[in-house]
N, C-alpha and C positions, 0 to 999 in steps of 0.2 A: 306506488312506484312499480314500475316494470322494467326488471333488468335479464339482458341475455347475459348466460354463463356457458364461455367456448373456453373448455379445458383443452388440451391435448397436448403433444409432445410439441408440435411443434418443431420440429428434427429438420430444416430449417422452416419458417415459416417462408409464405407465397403467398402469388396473388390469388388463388385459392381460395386461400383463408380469408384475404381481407374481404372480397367479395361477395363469400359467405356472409362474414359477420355483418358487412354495411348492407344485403338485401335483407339478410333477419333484422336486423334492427329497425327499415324502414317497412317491411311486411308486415310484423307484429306490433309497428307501434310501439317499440322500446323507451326506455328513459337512457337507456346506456347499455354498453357492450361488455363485460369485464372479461377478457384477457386471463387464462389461468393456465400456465404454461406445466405440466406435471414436473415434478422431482423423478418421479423414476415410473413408467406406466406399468399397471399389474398384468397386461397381456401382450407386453412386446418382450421380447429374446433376444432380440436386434443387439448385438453389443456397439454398434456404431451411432448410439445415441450419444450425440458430442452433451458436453457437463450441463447444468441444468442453469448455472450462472451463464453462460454462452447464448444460451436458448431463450431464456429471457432478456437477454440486454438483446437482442434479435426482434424480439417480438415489440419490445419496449423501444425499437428505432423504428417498427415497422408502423406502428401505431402515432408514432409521436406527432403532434396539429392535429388529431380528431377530436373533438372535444368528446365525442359521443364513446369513445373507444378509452378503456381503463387497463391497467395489468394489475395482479395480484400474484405474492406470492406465500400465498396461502400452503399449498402443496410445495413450494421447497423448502420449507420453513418445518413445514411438519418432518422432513424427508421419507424415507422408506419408498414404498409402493404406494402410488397415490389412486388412491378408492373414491368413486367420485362422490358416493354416500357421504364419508368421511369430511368434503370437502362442502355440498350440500348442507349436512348439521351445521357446521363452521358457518354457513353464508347466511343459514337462517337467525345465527344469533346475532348477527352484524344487520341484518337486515329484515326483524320479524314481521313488519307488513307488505312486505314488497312481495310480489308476484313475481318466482322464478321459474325461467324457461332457459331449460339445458339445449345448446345448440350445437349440431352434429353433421356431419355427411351420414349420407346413405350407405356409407361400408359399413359402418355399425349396427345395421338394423337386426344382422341374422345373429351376432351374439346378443343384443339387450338383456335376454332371458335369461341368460349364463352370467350375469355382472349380480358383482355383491349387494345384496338386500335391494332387490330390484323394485320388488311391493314401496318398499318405506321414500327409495327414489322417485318413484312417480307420485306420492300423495306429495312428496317436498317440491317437486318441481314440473312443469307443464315438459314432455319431449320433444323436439321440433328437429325431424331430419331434413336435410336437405338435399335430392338429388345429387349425385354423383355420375358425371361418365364412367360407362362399365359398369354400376351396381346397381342391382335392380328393390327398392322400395319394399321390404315385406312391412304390413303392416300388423304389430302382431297386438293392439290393445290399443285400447278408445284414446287411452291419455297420451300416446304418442301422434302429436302433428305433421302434417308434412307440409314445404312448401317449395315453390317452386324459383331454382333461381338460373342465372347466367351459367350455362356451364365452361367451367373452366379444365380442361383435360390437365392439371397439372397435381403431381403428388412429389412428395419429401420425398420419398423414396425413389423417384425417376430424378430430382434434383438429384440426387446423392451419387446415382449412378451417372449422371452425367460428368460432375464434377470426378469421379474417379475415371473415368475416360476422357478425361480430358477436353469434352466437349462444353459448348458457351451454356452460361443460367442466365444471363445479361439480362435478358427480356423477360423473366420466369418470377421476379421478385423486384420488389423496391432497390434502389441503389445504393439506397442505406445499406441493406440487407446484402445486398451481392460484394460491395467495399468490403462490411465487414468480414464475411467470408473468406475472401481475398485475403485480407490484413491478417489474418488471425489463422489461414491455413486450415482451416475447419473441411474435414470429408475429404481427404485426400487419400 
């Protein structure tokens, strides 16, 4: 089995992410996409990360009819700082022959080196960054892939800032996702 594992905050999730996840899935030949939305990320400051229940019922409406697309909540369950090591061991013991590939944008590429027990992360899992508009590809070791997808110029973070000035997300997210938003006063 080959399964992609897209962690991240998620602060709200976009069409970004979905995009990501459905061209990885169908580049490498996946069996499925799982969904891991962090409890609390080890290198965000950001104190405007809405609760990690929010962020997943988010991710968990934005995914819902894919068959191919999973959520887990692995890392809110453990809580603290979710290490993606930490989250890795966990997947290997749910899933000891399955072939995993950790999937990512391209902003992450220039910290990899700096993430905890980075050696033991790439023997556990294949790296697969994806293009990003704005950030440029370092490739810094054999085990991390790159591939190439749709880019979508959109970040949680310009969401957020939009949503605090007052300006439209409509078009920026699932409807599901932007209702909830809406409904629940989230990033205001």
């Amino acid at each position: 089995m080959r399964i992609g594992i897209f962690g991240g905050t998620f602060n709200p999730i976009h069409f970004g992410h979905l995009v990501l996840a459905q061209q990885a899935y169908e580049k490498l030949n996946l069996d499925k996409v799982i969904f891991i939305p962090s409890f609390y990320p080890p290198h965000k400051k950001d104190c405007s990360i809405v609760s990690a229940s929010h962020r997943y019922n988010m991710v968990k409406l934005a995914i819902k009819g894919n068959p191919r697309f999973e959520i887990s909540d692995i890392e809110i369950k453990r809580k603290g700082r979710s290490f993606l090591i930490d989250t890795l061991r966990q997947l290997k013991k749910i899933y000891p022959k399955a072939t995993l590939f950790f999937i990512s944008g391209s902003d992450v590429s220039g910290q990899i080196r700096r993430w905890k027990s980075i050696d033991e992360i790439l023997s556990l899992a294949k790296f697969v960054l994806a293009k990003r508009p704005g950030y440029r590809l370092k490739k810094s070791n054999r085990n991390i892939a790159m591939i190439s997808i749709t880019e979508l110029d959109i970040s949680s973070s310009m969401v957020r800032k939009k949503i605090k000035a007052g300006q439209s997300i409509r078009y920026l997210m699932p409807l599901r996702i932007y209702r909830y938003i809406k409904e629940k006063g989230l990033y205001q």
